[in-house]
N, CA and C atoms as a LAMMPS dump frame, in Angstrom:
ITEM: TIMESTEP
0
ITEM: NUMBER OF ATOMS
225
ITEM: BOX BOUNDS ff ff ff
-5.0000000000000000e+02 5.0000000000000000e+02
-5.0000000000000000e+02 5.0000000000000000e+02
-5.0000000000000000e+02 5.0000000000000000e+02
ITEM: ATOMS id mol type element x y z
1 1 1 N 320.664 -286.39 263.071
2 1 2 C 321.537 -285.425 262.468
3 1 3 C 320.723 -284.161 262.182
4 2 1 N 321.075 -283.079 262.523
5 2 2 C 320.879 -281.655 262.516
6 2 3 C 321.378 -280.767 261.099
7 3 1 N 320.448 -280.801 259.864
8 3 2 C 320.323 -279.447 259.031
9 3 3 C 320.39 -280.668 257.958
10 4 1 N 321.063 -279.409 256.712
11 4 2 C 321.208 -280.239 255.017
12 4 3 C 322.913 -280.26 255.074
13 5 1 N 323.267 -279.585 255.315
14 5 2 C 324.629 -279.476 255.225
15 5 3 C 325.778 -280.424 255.431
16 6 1 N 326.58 -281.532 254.53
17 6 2 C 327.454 -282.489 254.89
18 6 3 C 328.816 -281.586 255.552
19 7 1 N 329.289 -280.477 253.928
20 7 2 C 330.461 -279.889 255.07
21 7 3 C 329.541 -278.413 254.243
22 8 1 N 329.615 -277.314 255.274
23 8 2 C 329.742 -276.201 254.747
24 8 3 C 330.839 -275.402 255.624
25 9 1 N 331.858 -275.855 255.413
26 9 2 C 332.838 -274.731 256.079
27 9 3 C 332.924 -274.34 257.344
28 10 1 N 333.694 -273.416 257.652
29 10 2 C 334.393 -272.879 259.03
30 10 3 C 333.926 -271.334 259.099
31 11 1 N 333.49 -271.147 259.866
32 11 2 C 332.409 -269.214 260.447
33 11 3 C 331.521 -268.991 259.199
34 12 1 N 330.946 -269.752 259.528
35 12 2 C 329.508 -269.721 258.578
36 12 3 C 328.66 -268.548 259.194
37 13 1 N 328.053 -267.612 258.039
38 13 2 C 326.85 -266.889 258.613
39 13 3 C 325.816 -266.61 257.571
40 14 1 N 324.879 -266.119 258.198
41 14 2 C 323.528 -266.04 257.474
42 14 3 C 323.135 -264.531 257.318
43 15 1 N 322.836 -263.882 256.463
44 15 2 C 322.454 -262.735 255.995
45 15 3 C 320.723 -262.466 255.116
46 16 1 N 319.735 -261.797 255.714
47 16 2 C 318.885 -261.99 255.607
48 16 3 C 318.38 -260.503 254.742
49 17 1 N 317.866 -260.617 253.741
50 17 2 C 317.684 -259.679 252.448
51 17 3 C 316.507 -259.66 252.155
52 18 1 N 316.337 -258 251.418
53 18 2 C 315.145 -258.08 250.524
54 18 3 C 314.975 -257.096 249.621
55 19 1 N 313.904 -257.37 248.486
56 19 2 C 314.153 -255.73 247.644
57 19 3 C 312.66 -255.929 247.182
58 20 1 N 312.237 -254.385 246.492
59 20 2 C 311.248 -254.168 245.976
60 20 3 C 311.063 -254.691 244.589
61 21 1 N 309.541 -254.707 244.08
62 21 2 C 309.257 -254.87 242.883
63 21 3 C 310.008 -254.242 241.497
64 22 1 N 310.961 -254.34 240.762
65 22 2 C 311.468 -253.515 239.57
66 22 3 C 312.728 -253.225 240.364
67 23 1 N 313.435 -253.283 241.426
68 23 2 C 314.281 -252.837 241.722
69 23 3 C 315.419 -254.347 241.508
70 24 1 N 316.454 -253.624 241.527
71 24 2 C 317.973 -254.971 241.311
72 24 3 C 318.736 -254.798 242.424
73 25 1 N 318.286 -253.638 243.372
74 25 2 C 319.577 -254.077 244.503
75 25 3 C 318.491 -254.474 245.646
76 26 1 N 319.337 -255.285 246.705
77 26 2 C 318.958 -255.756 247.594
78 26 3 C 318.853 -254.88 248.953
79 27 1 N 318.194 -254.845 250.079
80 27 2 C 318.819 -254.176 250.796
81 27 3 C 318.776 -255.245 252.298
82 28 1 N 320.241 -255.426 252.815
83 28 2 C 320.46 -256.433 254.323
84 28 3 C 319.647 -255.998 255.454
85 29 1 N 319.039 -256.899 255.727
86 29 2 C 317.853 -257.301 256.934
87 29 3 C 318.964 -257.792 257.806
88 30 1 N 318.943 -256.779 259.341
89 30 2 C 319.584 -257.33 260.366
90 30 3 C 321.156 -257.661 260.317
91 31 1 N 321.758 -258.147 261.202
92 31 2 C 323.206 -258.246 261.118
93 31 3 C 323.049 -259.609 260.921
94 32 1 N 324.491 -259.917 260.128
95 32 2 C 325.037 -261.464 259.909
96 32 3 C 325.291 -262.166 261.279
97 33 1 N 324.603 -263.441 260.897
98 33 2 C 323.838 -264.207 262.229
99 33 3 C 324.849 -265.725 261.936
100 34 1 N 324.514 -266.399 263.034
101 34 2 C 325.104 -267.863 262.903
102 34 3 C 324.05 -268.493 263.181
103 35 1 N 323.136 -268.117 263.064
104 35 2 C 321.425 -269.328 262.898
105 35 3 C 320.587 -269.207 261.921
106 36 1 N 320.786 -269.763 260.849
107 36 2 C 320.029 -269.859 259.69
108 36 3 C 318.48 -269.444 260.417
109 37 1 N 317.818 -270.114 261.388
110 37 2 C 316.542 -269.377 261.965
111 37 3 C 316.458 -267.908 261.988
112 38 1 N 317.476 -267.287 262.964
113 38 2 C 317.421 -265.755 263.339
114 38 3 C 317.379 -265.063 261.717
115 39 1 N 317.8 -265.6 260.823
116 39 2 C 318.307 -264.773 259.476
117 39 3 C 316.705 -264.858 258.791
118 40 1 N 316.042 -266.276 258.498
119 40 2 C 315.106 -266.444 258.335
120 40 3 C 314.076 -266.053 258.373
121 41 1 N 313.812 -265.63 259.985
122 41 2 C 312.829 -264.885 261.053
123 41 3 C 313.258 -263.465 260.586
124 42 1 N 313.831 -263.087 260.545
125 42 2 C 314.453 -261.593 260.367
126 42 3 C 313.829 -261.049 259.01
127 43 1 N 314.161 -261.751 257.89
128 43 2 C 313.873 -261.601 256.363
129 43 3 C 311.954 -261.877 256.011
130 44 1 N 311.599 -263.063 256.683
131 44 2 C 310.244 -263.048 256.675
132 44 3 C 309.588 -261.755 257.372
133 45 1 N 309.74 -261.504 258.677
134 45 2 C 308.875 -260.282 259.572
135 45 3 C 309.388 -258.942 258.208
136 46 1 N 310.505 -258.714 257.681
137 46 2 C 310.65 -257.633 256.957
138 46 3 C 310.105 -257.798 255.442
139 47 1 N 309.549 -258.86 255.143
140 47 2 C 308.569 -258.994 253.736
141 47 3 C 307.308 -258.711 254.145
142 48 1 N 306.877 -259.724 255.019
143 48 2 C 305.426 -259.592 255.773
144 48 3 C 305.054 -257.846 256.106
145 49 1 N 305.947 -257.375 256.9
146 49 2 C 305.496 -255.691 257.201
147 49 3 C 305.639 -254.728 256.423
148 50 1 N 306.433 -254.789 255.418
149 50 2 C 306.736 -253.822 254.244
150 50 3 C 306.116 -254.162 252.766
151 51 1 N 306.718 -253.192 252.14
152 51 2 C 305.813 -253.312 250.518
153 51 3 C 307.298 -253.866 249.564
154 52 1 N 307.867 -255.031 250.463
155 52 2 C 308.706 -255.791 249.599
156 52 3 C 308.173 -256.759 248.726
157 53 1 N 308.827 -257.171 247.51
158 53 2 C 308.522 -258.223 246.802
159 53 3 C 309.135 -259.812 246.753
160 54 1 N 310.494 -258.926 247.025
161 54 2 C 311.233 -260.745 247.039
162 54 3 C 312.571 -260.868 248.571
163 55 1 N 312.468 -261.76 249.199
164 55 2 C 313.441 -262.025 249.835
165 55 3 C 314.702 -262.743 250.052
166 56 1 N 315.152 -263.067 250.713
167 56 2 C 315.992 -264.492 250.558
168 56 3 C 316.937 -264.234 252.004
169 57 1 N 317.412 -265.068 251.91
170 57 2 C 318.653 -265.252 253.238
171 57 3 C 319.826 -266.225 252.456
172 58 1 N 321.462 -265.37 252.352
173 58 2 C 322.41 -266.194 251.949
174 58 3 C 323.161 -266.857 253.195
175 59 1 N 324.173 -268.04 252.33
176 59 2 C 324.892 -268.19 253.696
177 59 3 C 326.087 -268.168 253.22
178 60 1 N 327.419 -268.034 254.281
179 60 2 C 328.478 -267.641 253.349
180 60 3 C 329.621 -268.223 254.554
181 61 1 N 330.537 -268.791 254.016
182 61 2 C 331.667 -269.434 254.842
183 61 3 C 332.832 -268.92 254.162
184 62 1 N 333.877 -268.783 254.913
185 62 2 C 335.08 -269.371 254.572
186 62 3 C 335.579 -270.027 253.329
187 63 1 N 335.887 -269.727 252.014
188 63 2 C 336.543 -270.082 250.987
189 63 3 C 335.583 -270.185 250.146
190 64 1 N 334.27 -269.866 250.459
191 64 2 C 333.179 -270.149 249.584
192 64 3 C 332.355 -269.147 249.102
193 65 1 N 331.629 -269.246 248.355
194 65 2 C 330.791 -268.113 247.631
195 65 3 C 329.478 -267.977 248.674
196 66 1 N 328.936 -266.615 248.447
197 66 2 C 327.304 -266.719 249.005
198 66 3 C 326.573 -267.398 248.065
199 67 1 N 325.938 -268.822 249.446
200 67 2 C 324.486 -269.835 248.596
201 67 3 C 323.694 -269.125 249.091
202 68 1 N 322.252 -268.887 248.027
203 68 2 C 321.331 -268.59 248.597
204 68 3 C 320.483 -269.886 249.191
205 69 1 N 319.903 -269.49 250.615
206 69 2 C 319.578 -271.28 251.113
207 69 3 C 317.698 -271.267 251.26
208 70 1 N 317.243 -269.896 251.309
209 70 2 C 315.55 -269.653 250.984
210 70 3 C 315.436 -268.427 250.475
211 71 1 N 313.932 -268.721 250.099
212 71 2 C 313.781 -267.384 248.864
213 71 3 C 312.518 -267.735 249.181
214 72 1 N 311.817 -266.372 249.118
215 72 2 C 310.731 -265.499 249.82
216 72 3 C 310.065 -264.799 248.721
217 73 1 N 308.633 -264.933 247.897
218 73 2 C 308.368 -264.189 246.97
219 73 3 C 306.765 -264.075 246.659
220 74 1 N 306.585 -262.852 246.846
221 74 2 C 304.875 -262.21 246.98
222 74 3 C 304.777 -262.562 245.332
223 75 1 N 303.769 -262.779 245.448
224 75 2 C 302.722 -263.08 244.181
225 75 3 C 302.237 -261.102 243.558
């Protein structure tokens, strides 16, 4: 069996984020993806090359709220 997920819904996608130190808004890494990888990959290369502090990637379906599913955070 393939992932964590028992049900997460119908057009699931992944959105890959990040923001600076002291700051509260986020700003979206890349377009909303249907591979938790591509969103992943996307949000890491944009922490790693920039002077970000925290990341994450949500996922978001159909009738449901955005989960955040990883979180990314410089020391």
């Amino acid at each position: 069996m393939n992932g964590i997920h028992i049900c997460r819904g119908t057009n699931t996608k992944f959105q890959g984020r990040v923001r600076m130190a002291g700051h509260r808004r986020y700003v979206l890494v890349g377009k909303p993806s249907k591979s938790s990888r591509v969103a992943i990959m996307a949000m890491a290369q944009k922490v790693a090359a920039g002077n970000w502090k925290r990341g994450d990637v949500i996922m978001w379906a159909d009738y449901y709220d955005p989960l955040v599913i990883v979180e990314m955070v410089r020391p």
